[in-house]
C-alpha positions as CSV (number, residue, x, y, z in Angstrom):
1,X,19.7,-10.9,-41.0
2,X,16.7,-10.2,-42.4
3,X,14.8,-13.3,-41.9
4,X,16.3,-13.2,-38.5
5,X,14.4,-10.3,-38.0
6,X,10.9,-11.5,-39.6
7,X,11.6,-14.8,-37.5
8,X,11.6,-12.8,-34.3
9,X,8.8,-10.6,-35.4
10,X,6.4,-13.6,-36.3
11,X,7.6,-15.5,-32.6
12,X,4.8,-13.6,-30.7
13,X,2.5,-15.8,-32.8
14,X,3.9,-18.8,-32.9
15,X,1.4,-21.9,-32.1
16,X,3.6,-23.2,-29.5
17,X,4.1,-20.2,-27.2
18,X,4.7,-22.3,-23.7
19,X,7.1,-24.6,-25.4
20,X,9.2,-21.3,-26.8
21,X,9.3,-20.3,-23.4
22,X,10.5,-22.7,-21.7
23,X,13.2,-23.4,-24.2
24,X,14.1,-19.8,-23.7
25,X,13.8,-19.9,-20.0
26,X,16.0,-23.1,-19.8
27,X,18.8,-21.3,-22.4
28,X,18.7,-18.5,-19.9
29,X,19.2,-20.4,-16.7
30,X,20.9,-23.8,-16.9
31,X,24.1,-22.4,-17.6
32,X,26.0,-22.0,-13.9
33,X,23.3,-24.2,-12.4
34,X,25.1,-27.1,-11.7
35,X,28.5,-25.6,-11.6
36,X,28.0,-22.5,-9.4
37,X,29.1,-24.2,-5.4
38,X,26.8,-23.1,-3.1
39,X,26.8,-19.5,-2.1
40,X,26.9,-17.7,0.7
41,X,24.8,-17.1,2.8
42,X,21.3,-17.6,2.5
43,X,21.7,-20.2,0.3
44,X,24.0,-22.6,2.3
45,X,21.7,-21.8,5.4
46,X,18.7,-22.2,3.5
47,X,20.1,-25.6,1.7
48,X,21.3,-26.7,4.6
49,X,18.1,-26.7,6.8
50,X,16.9,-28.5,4.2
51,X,19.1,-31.4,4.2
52,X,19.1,-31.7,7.8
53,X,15.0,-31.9,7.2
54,X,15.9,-34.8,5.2
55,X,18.9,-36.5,6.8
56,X,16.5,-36.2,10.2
57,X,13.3,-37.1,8.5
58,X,11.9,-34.4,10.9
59,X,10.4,-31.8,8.5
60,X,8.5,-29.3,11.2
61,X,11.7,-28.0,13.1
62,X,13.9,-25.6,10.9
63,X,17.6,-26.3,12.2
64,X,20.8,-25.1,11.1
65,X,23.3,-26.9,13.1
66,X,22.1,-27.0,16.6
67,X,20.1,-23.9,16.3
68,X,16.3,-23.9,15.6
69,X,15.0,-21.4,12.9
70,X,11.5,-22.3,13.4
71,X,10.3,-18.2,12.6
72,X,10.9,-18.6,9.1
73,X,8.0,-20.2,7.2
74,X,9.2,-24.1,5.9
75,X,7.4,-24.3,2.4
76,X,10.6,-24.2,0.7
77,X,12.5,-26.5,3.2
78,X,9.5,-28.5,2.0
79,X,10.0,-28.3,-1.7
80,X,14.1,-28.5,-1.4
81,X,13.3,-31.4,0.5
82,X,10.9,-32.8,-2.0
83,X,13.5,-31.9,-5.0
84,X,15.8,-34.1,-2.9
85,X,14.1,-37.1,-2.5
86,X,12.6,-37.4,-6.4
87,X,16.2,-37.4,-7.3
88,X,17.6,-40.0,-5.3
89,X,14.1,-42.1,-6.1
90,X,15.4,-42.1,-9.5
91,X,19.0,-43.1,-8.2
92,X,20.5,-39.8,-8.6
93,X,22.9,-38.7,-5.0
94,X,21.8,-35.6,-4.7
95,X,21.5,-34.4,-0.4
96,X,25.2,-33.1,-1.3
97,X,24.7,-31.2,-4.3
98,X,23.6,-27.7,-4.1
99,X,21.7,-27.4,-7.8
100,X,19.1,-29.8,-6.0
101,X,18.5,-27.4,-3.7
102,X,17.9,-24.8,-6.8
103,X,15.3,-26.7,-8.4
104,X,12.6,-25.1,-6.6
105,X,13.9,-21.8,-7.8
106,X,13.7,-22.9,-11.5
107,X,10.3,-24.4,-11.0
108,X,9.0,-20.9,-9.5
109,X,10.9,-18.6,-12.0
110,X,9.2,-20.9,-14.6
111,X,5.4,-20.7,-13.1
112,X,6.0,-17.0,-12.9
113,X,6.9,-16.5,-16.2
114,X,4.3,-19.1,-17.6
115,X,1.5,-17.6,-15.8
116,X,2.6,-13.9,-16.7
117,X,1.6,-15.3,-20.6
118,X,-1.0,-16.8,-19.2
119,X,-2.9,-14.3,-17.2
120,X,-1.1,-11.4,-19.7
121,X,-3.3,-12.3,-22.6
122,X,-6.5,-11.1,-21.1
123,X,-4.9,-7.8,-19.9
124,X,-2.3,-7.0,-22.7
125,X,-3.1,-9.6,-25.8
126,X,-1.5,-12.6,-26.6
127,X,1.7,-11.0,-28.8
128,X,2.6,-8.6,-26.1
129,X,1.7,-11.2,-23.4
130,X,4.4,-13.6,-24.9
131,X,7.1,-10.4,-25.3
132,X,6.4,-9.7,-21.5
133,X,6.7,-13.2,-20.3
134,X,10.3,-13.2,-22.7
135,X,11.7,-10.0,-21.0
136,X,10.6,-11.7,-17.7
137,X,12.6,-14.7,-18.2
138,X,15.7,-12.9,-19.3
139,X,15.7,-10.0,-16.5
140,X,19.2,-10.5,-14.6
141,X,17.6,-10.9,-11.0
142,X,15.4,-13.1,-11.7
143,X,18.0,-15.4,-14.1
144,X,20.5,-14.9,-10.8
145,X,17.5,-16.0,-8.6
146,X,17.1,-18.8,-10.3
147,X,20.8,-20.3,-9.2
148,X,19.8,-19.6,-5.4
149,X,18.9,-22.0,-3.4
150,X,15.9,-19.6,-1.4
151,X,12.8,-18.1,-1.4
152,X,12.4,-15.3,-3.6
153,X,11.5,-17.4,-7.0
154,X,9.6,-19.2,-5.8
155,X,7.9,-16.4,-4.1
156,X,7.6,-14.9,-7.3
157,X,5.6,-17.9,-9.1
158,X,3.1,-17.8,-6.5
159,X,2.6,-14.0,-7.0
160,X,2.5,-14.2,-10.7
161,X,-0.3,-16.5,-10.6
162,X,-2.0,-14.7,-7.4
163,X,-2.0,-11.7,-9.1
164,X,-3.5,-13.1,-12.6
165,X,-5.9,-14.8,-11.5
166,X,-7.2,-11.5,-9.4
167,X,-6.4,-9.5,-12.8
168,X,-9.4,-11.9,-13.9
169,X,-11.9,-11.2,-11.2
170,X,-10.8,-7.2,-12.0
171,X,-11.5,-7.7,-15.9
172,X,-14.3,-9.7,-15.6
173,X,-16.0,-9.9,-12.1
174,X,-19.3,-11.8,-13.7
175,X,-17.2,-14.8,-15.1
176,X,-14.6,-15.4,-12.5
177,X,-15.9,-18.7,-10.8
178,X,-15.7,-20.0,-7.5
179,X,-12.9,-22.3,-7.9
180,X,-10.8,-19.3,-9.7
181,X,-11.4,-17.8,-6.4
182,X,-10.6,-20.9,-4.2
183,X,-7.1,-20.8,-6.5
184,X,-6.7,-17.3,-5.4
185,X,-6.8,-18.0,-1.9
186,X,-4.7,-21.3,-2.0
187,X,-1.9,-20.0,-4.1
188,X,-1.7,-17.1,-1.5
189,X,-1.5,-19.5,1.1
190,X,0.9,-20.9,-0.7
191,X,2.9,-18.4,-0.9
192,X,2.4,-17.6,3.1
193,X,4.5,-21.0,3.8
194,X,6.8,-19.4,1.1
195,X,8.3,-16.3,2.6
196,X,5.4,-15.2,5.4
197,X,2.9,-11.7,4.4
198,X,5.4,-10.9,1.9
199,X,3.5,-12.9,-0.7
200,X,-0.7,-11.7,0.3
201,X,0.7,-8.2,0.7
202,X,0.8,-7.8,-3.0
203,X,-2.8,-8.2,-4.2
204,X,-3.8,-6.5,-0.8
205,X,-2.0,-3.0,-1.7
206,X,-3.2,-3.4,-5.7
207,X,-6.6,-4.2,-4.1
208,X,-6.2,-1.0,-1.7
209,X,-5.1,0.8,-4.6
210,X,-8.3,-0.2,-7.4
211,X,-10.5,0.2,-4.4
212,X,-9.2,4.1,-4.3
213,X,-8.7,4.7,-7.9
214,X,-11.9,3.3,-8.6
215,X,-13.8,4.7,-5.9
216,X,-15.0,1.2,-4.8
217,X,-17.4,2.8,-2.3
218,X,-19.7,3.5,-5.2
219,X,-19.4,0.9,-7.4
220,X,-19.3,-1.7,-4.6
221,X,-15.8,-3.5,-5.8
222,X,-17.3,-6.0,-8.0
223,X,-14.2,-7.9,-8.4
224,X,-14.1,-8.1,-4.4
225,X,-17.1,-10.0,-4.6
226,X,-15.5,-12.0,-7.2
227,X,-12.9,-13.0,-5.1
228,X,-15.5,-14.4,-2.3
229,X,-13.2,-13.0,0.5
230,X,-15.8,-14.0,3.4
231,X,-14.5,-18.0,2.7
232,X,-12.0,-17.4,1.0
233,X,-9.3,-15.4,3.8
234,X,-10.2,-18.8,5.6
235,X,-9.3,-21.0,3.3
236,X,-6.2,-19.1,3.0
237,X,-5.2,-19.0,6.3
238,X,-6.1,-23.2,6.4
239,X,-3.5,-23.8,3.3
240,X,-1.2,-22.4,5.9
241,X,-2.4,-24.0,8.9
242,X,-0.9,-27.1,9.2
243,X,2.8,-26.2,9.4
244,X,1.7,-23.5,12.2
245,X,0.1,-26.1,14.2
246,X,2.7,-28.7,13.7
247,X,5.7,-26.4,14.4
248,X,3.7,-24.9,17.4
249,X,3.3,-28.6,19.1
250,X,6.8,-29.4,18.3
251,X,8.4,-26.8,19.9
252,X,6.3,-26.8,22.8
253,X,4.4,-23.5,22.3
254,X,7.7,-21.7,22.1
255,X,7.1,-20.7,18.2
256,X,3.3,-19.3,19.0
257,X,4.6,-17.1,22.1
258,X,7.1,-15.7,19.8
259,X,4.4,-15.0,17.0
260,X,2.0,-13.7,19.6
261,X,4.9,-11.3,20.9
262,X,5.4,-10.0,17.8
263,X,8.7,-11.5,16.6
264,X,6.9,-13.1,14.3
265,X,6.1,-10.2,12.2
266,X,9.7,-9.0,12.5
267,X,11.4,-12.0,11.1
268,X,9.3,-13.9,8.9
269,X,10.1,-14.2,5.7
270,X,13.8,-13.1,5.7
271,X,13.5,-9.7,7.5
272,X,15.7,-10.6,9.9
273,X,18.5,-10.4,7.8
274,X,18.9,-6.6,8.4
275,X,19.0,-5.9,4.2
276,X,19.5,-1.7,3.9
277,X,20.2,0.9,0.8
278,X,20.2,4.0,0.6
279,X,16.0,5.8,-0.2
280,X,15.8,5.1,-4.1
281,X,18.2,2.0,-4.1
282,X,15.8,-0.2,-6.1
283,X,15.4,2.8,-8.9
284,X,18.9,3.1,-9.0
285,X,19.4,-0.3,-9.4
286,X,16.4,-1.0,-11.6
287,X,18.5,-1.2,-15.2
288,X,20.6,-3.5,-13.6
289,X,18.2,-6.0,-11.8
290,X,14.9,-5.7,-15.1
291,X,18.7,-6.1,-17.7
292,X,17.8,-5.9,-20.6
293,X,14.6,-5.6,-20.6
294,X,14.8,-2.0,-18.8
295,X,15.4,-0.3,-21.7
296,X,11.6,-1.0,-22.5
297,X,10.1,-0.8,-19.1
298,X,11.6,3.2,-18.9
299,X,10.4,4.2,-22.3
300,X,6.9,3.2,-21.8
301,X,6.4,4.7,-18.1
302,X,5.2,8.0,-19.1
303,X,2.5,6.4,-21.8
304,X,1.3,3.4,-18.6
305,X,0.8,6.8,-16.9
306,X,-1.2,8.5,-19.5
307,X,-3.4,5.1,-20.2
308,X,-3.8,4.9,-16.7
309,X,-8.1,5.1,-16.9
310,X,-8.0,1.9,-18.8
311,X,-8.6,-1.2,-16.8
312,X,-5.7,-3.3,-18.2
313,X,-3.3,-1.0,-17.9
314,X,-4.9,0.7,-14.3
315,X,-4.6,-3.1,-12.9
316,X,-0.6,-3.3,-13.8
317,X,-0.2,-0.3,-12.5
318,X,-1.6,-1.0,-9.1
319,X,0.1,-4.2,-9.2
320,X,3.5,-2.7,-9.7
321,X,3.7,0.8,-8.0
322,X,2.6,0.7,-4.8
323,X,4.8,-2.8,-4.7
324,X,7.8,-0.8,-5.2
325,X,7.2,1.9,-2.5
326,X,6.6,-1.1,-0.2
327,X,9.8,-1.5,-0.7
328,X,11.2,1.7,-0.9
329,X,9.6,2.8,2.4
330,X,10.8,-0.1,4.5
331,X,14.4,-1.0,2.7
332,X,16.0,-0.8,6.2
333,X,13.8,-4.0,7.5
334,X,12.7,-6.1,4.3
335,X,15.1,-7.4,1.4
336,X,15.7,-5.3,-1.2
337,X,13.5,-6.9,-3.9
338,X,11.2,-6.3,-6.1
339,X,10.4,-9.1,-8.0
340,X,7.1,-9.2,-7.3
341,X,6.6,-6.5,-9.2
342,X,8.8,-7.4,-12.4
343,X,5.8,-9.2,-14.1
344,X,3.0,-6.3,-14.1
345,X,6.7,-4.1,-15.7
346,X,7.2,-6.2,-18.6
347,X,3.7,-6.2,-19.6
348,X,3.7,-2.8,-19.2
349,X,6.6,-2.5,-21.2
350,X,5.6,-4.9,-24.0
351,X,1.9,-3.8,-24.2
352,X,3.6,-0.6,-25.2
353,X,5.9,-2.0,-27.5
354,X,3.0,-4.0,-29.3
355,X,0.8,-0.9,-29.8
356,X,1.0,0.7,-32.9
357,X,-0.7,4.3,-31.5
358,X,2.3,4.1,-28.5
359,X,3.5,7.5,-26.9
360,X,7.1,8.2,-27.8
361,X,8.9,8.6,-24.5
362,X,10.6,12.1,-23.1
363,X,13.3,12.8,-24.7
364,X,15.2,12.6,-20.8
365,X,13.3,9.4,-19.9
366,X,14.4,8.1,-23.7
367,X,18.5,8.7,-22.6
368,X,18.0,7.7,-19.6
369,X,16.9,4.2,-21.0
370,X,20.0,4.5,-23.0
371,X,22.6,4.6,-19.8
372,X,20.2,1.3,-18.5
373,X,21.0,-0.2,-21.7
374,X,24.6,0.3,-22.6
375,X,25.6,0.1,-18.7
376,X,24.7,-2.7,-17.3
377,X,25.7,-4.2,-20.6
378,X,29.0,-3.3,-20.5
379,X,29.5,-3.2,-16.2
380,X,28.7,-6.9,-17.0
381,X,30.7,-7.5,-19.9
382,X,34.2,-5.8,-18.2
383,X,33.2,-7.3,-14.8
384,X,33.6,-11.0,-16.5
385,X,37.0,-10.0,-18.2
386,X,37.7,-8.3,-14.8
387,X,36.5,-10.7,-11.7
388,X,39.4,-13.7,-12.7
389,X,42.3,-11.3,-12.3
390,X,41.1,-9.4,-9.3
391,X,40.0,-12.3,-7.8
392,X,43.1,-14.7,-9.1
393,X,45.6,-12.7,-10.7
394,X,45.0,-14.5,-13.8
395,X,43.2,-13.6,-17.3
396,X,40.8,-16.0,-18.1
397,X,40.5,-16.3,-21.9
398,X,37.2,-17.6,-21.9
399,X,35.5,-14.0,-19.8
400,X,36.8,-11.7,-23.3
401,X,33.7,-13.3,-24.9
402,X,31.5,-11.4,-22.9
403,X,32.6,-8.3,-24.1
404,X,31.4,-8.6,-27.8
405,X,28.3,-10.0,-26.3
406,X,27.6,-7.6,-24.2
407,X,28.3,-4.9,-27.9
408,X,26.2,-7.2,-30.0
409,X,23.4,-6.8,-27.2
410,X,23.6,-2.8,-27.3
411,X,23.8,-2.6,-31.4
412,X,21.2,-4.9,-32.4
413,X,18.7,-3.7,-29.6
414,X,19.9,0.2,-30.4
415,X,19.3,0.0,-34.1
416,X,15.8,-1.9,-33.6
417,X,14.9,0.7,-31.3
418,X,15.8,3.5,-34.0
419,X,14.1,1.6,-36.5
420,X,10.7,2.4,-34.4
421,X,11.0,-1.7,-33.5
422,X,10.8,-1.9,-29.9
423,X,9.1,-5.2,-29.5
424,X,11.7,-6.6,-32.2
425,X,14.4,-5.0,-29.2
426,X,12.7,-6.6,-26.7
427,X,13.0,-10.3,-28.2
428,X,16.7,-9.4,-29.6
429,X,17.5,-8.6,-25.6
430,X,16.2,-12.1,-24.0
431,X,17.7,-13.7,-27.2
432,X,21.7,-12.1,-26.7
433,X,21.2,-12.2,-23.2
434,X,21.9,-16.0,-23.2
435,X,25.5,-15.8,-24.8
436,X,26.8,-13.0,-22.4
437,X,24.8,-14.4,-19.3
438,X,26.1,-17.9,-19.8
439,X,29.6,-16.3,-20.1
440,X,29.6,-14.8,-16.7
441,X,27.5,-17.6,-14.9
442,X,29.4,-20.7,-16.6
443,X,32.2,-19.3,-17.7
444,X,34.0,-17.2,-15.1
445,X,31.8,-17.6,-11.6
446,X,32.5,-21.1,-11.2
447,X,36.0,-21.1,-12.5
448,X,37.2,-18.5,-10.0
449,X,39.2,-20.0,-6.9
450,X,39.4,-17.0,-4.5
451,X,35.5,-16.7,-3.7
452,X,34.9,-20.5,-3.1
453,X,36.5,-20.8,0.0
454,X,34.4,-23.3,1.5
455,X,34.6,-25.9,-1.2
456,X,38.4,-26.1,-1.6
457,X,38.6,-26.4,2.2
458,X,36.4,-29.4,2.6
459,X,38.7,-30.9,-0.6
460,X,41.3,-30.7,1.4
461,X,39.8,-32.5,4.8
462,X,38.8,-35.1,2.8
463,X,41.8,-35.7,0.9
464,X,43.9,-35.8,4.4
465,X,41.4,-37.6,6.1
466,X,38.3,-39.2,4.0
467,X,36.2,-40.8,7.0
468,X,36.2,-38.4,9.3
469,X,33.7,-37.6,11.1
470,X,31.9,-34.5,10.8
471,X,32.2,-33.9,14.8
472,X,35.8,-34.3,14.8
473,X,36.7,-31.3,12.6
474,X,36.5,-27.8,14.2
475,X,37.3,-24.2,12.5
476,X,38.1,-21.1,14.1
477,X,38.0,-17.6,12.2
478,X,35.7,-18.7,9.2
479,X,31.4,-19.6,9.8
480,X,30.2,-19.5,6.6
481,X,26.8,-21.8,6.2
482,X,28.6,-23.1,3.1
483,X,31.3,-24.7,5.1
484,X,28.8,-26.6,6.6
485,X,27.0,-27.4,3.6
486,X,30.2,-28.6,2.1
487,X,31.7,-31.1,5.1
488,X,28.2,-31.4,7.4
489,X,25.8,-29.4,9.8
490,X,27.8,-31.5,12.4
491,X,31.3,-29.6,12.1
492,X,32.1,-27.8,15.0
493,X,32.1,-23.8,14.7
494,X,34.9,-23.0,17.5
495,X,34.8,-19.7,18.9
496,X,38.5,-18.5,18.6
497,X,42.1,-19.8,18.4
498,X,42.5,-20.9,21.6
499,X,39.2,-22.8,21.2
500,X,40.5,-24.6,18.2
501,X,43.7,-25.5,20.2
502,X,41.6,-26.9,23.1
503,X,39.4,-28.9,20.4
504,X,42.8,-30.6,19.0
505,X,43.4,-31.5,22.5
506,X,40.1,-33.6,23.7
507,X,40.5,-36.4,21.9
508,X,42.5,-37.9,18.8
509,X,41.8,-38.2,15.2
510,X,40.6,-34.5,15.0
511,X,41.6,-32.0,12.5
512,X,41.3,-27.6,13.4
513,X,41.2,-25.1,10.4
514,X,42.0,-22.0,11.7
515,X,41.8,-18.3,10.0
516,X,44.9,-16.3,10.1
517,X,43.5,-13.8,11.7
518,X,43.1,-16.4,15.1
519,X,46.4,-17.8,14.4
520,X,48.9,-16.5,17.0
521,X,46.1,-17.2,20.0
522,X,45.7,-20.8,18.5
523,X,49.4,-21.6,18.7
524,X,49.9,-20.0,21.8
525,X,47.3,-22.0,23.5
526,X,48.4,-25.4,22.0
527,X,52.1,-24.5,23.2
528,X,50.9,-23.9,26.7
529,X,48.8,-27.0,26.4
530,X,51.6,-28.9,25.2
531,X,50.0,-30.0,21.3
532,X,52.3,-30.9,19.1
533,X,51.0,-29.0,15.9
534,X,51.4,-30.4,12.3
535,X,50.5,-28.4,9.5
536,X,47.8,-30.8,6.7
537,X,47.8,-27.5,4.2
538,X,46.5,-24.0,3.6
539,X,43.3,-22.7,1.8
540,X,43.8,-19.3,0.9
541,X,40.9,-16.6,-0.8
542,X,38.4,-13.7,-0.6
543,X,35.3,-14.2,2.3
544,X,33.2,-12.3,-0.3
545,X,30.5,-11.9,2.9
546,X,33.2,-10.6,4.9
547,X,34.7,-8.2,2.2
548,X,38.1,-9.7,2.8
549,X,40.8,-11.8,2.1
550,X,41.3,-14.7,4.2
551,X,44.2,-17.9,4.9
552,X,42.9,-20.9,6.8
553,X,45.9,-23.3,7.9
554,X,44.5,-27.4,8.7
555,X,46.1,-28.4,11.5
556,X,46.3,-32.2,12.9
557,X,48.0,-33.1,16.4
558,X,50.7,-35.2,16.6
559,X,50.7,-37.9,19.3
C-alpha cells in the first residue's frame, strides 16, 4: 500500500505526463465503447445524418430521413463522416457501427483534457495541472460523453484549448504572439461549426467578466490587445464561412432566411431540443456529473473565492462562474450542460489540493462534499446491481462488482482525505473510477435487453428477411432515430395502425412492425382491407425515451 501511495504521489512529476494521460483517459473510456448500441436520441439522429452524408456523398445538407436539418451547424457531421471513411480506407466496415460515430467524441474529450495540462501549467503549475487534467478525464459526464455520438465533447476540446490559449494572453499579454492569437480565433471558429455561439460565448462572458473585475477601462485590457480582436473576429467568422455559404446555395436561400428571421439563434446548436430542470439543477446534479472528482472541486470553493485577486485563480474563476449561470439562467432553452466549465473546476480543485498553505473548507461545505462523494458512489454502484432486474427480471452476477468498487472508491479517497492528502484523493478517485465505471458501462449497459429495442428489432427483420429493402419495411407505434440507424434512413415511419395495414397492402415482399399500443386499428384495417396477416415474431422492452414499456409484433402478408 505504501508504495502505492508514494507511486501516486510522485505521478504529478513523472517525465511522461501526456503519455499517463492518455493511458488513463483510454482506461476510463474504451470500456462500453464498442459495445454500448446506439442510443437514443441524439445520438442515432446525429449518427445518422452522418451516414447519410456519407452514403450520399453530399456533405452540406443535414438530413435525417427525408427531412433537412440544415439549422444545426455540420462540423461534427464533418468529423463523424471523416472517422467513417479513415476506417474503411484501412478496410475496416464501419458506416453501420455506431462507435465510429463516437470517435470524434474521444478525440475532443482527449484535446480537452490534454490542453487543460497544457494551458494548466502556466495558471496552476505543472503537478496540479496534471491532477486537474486526471480529475477531468475521470468526471462521469464527460466519461459518458465520450460514448455519444454528438457534439458536446467535442465542443469541449475546442473550449479547453480556446480558453488556454486566452488564459495566456491574460497571464502574459507582452508574449502572446500573433499566431497564438490567430489559434484563438480559428479554434473558436472551430467550435462555431461545432454546436453554433455555444462555443465563443465562453471566453466572451470570462472576457466580460476580467474586463469588470479588472476595471479594464483603466488599465486598457492588455490581454484584449493580445488577442488582436480587430482581425481576429474576422478570421473567426471565415473558419466558419464556408459551410454557411455552401449550405445557404444548396438550399436555395432557405437556411439564410431562417438565420436572418431569427430561428437561427433559437435552434443552433441543440436548443431546439426543449432540455428543462428545475432553477439549480446543474448544482444539484454537480457531484454526480464532476464524480469523483467533486469531492475536491466543493472543498476548495470557499479558498478560489478568497484567492480570488490573484490572476491565476481570478481567470478560472471567470472562466467557470459566469459559464454556469449561463446555464442556470436559460435551462428552459439550452441543454443542461456544463462542461465547458469542468476544466477551469478541476484546476481549481487541484491548484488547492497542491498548495501546501490551502484553506480548510467550512465545516458545512466539507459534509457536503461528503454526500457528493459517498452518493453518487453508491447510487452508481446499487444502480448497476439494480438496472438488469428492473429492466430484465434477472440478476446479473457480473453488476455485484460494482458495489465493492464503488466502497473501495469512498475508503481510500476518505482516509486520504483525513490524512490531510487531498491531491493523493484526487488521483486515488480517477484511478478506482475505472473498475466501477467499466462495470456499469461494459458490464451491465450493454448486456441489458429491455432498453435496446431498436437493435433486437432489426435482428429480427433480417433474420426473416435478409435482403430486404429498407423501403419495404414500415413501423407504426415506435420512431426512434436508432431504428433507423439500425435497418436504414430509408425505412418507412408509418403514422398509425391503420397506416401500417395499408403499407402491407401496396405491394408484396413488405414486412409492418407495429407497437401494441396501434395494434387493434392495424388489424382492423387489414380485415377490412382483406390482408391476410402472418405473425414473423415479437420484440418486447422499455422505450427509455418514452418512459415506457413497449411490444412490437412483425407482421408479413400472406398472398
Amino acid at each position: 500500500m505504501q508504495a502505492a501511495r508514494d507511486f501516486l504521489d510522485r505521478l504529478p512529476e513523472t517525465r511522461r505526463p501526456h503519455l499517463w494521460l492518455v493511458a488513463l483517459c483510454l482506461l476510463l473510456w474504451l470500456p462500453g465503447f464498442f459495445t454500448l448500441p446506439a442510443g437514443d436520441r441524439d445520438e442515432s439522429r446525429f449518427a445518422q445524418a452522418s451516414r447519410q452524408m456519407v452514403e450520399s456523398g453530399d456533405y452540406v445538407r443535414i438530413r435525417l430521413g427525408e427531412v433537412e436539418r440544415n439549422k444545426k451547424p455540420a462540423g461534427i457531421h464533418w468529423a463523424q463522416a471523416a472517422s467513417v471513411h479513415a476506417l474503411e480506407a484501412v478496410g475496416i466496415p464501419a458506416r453501420d457501427r455506431i462507435w465510429a460515430y463516437r470517435i470524434p467524441s474521444l478525440l475532443g474529450a482527449l484535446a480537452a483534457v490534454l490542453a487543460t495540462y497544457h494551458f494548466g501549467r502556466a495558471l496552476v503549475g505543472r503537478r496540479a495541472a496534471f491532477l486537474g487534467a486526471a480529475m477531468l478525464a475521470s468526471c462521469f459526464v464527460l466519461v459518458v460523453e465520450t460514448h455519444i455520438a454528438k457534439t458536446d465533447a467535442a465542443l469541449l476540446g475546442t473550449v479547453a484549448a480556446a480558453m488556454g490559449l486566452f488564459a495566456r494572453a491574460y497571464l502574459a499579454p507582452a508574449g502572446f504572439g500573433a499566431g497564438q492569437a490567430a489559434a484563438f480565433w480559428l479554434v473558436l471558429g472551430a467550435s462555431i461549426l461545432l454546436k453554433g455561439p455555444i462555443g465563443p460565448a465562453v471566453p466572451l462572458l470570462a472576457g466580460l467578466t476580467l474586463f469588470a473585475a479588472d476595471r479594464g477601462w483603466r488599465n486598457g485590457a492588455p490581454w484584449l490587445r493580445a488577442l488582436r480582436p480587430a482581425w481576429g473576429v474576422p478570421l473567426m467568422a471565415l473558419a466558419a464561412a464556408p459551410w454557411f455559404i455552401a449550405v445557404t446555395l444548396a438550399t436555395e436561400g432557405r437556411f439564410l432566411a431562417d438565420a436572418i428571421g431569427g430561428d437561427m439563434l433559437s435552434k443552433v446548436g441543440g436548443a431546439d431540443e426543449n432540455h428543462w430542470g428545475p432553477p439549480g439543477y446543474y448544482l444539484m446534479s454537480f457531484g454526480i456529473a464532476a464524480f469523483p472528482a467533486a469531492v475536491l472541486v466543493l472543498r476548495a470553493a470557499a479558498h478560489a473565492w478568497a484567492e480570488r485577486l490573484q490572476p491565476s485563480t481570478r481567470f478560472l474563476l471567470a472562466w467557470a462562474v459566469p459559464v454556469w449561470l449561463m446555464f442556470e439562467a436559460v435551462t428552459t432553452k439550452l441543454p443542461h450542460y456544463t462542461l465547458p466549465a469542468f476544466p477551469a473546476l478541476m484546476l481549481l480543485a487541484a491548484s488547492w489540493a497542491m498548495d501546501p498553505l490551502r484553506r480548510p473548507p467550512p465545516r458545512w461545505l466539507a459534509a457536503l462534499s461528503w454526500l457528493a462523494l459517498a452518493g453518487p458512489a453508491l447510487g452508481l454502484g446499487l444502480a448497476a446491481i439494480a438496472l438488469p432486474m428492473l429492466a430484465d427480471g434477472r440478476l446479473s452476477w457480473l453488476s455485484l462488482l460494482a458495489l465493492p468498487a464503488a466502497v473501495l472508491l469512498i475508503l481510500a479517497m476518505g482516509a486520504a482525505l483525513r490524512a490531510g492528502q487531498p491531491a493523493r484523493a484526487g488521483l486515488l478517485g480517477a484511478a478506482l473510477a475505472v473498475p466501477l465505471q467499466a462495470v456499469v458501462l461494459e458490464a451491465v449497459l450493454p448486456r441489458l435487453e429491455a432498453p435496446w429495442i431498436s437493435p433486437r428489432l432489426a435482428a429480427l427483420v433480417r433474420d426473416v428477411a435478409p435482403a430486404l429493402p429498407d423501403e419495404r419495411f414500415g413501423i407504426a407505434g415506435y420512431h426512434e432515430p436508432s431504428l433507423q440507424f439500425a435497418l436504414g434512413g430509408e425505412i418507412r415511419l408509418l403514422g398509425d395502425g391503420r397506416d401500417a395495414a395499408r403499407f402491407l397492402a401496396e405491394g408484396e415482399d413488405r414486412l409492418a412492425a407495429v407497437a401494441d399500443r396501434q395494434e387493434a386499428a392495424f388489424r382492423a384495417e387489414a380485415a377490412a382491407l382483406g390482408v391476410a396477416l402472418r405473425e414473423r415474431g415479437t420484440v418486447a422492452g422499455f422505450n427509455y425515451s418514452r418512459g415506457r414499456r413497449v411490444a412490437i409484433v412483425l407482421y408479413g402478408a400472406d398472398r
